[in-house]
C-alpha positions, 0 to 999 in steps of 0.5 A, spaced: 444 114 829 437 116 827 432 114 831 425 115 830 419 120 831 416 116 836 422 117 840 424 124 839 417 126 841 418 122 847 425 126 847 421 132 848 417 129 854 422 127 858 425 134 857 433 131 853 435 131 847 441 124 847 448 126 843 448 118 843 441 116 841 443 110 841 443 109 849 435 111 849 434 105 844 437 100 848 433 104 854 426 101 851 429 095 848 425 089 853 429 083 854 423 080 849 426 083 842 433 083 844 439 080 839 446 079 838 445 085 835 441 089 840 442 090 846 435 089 851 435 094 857 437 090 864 443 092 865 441 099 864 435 098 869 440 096 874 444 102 874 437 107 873 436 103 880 442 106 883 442 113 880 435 114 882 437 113 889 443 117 889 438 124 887 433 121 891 437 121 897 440 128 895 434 131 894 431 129 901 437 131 905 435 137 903 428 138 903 429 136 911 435 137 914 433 134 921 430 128 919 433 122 921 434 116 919 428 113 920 424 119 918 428 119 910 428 111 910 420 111 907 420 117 905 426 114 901 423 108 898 416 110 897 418 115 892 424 110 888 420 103 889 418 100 882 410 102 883 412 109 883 417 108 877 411 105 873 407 112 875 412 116 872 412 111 866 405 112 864 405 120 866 411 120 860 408 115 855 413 111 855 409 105 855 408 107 847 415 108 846 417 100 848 420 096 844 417 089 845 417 082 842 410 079 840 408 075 846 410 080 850 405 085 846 399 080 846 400 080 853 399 087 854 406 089 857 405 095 855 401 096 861 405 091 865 407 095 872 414 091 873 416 091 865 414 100 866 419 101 872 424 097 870 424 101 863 423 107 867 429 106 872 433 104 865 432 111 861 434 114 868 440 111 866 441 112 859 440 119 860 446 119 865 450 115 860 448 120 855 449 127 860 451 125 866 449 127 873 447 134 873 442 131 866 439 125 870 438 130 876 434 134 872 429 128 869 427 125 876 427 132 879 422 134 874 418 127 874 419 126 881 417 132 883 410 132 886 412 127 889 418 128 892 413 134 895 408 130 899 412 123 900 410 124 908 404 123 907 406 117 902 411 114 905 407 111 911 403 107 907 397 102 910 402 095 911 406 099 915 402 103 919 397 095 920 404 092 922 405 098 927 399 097 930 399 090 931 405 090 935 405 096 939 398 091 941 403 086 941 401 082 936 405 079 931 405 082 925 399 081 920 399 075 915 397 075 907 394 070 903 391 070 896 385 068 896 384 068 889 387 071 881 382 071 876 383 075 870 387 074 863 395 073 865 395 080 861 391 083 867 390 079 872 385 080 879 387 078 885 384 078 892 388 079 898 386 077 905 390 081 911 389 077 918 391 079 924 394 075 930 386 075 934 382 073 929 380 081 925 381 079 917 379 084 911 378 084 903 381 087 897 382 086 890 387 089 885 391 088 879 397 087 882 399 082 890 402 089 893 397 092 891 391 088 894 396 088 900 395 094 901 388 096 900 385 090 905 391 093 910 388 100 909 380 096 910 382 093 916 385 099 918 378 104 917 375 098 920 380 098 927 379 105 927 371 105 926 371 100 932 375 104 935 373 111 935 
């Protein structure tokens, strides 16, 4: 099977060459564009989602032997949660490589985050599929590896340190509330507020909830320790 030049310079990309290109059409192939005779990639993201834990889990085993459980566990999921996924995707141009249906392309899905780290979590696999674990290793620890790097000071991100904060007060865990969505459905803006249990609240927009959650925890948290210092 052939595939097109678009696709085989995204082969160059990301650093493999398929034996069965096939599987890399799939891995692009959205849910919005599939048919009876094309398959889309949600069974592939599904086992991308498990490879990538597998060799994150290997790889900071290794880069800190005496870590323990609960230094690795936000290590762990700062690097394979669906945002850094998306970070990668965009890194490696595969937004320009999907296969979409219309309404999905009017409505930007080439930049959509959870649309960009599903189909990235679904080349992971196709690459597996295609060349096995040593081949899937190579991908993430090529893209990843920056990250994988400086994951300790990533991981303990601002709504985990607000939620400690809190409590070790003994407040209650800090509340989220949208505020507000504006923009069109392909690139929408919310507003996020962060209350904590005596009264302190802060702002933020972003273009996604989670990330408005995390830039009104982190305004509270500059906001707490100005106060404080």
């Amino acid at each position: 099977m052939k595939i097109s030049a678009d696709l085989k310079a995204f082969e160059g990309r990301i650093g493999h060459q398929f034996t069965r290109p096939e599987l890399l059409l799939r891995a692009v192939t959205h849910s919005s564009v599939s048919s009876p005779s094309r398959q889309d990639n949600q069974r592939l993201e599904f086992m991308g989602d498990r490879v990538l834990g597998l060799v994150m889990a290997e790889a900071l085993l290794s880069k800190d032997k005496g870590a323990s459980e609960g230094q690795l566990a936000p290590r762990f999921n700062a690097l394979v949660r669906k945002e850094t996924c998306a970070d990668v995707a965009r890194q490696i141009g595969l937004g320009e490589v999907l296969k979409l249906g219309r309404s999905e392309m009017l409505s930007g899905g080439r930049r959509k985050e959870a649309l960009l780290g599903d189909a990235m979590e679904a080349v992971i696999a196709a690459v597996y599929l295609d060349g096995g674990l040593d081949a899937a290793r190579r991908l993430i620890l090529t893209h990843w590896g920056k990250r994988i790097d400086k994951v300790d000071t990533d991981a303990r991100d601002a709504k985990t340190s607000l939620q400690e904060w809190a409590q070790a007060r003994g407040q209650q865990p800090p509340t989220y509330t949208e505020q507000a969505r504006s923009g069109p459905d392909h690139a929408p803006v919310f507003t996020i507020a962060v209350t904590l249990q005596t009264g302190e609240t802060a702002q933020a927009q972003a273009g996604s909830k989670r990330q408005a959650e995390q830039a009104a925890a982190k305004t509270l948290l500059d906001r707490l320790s100005a106060d404080n210092g």
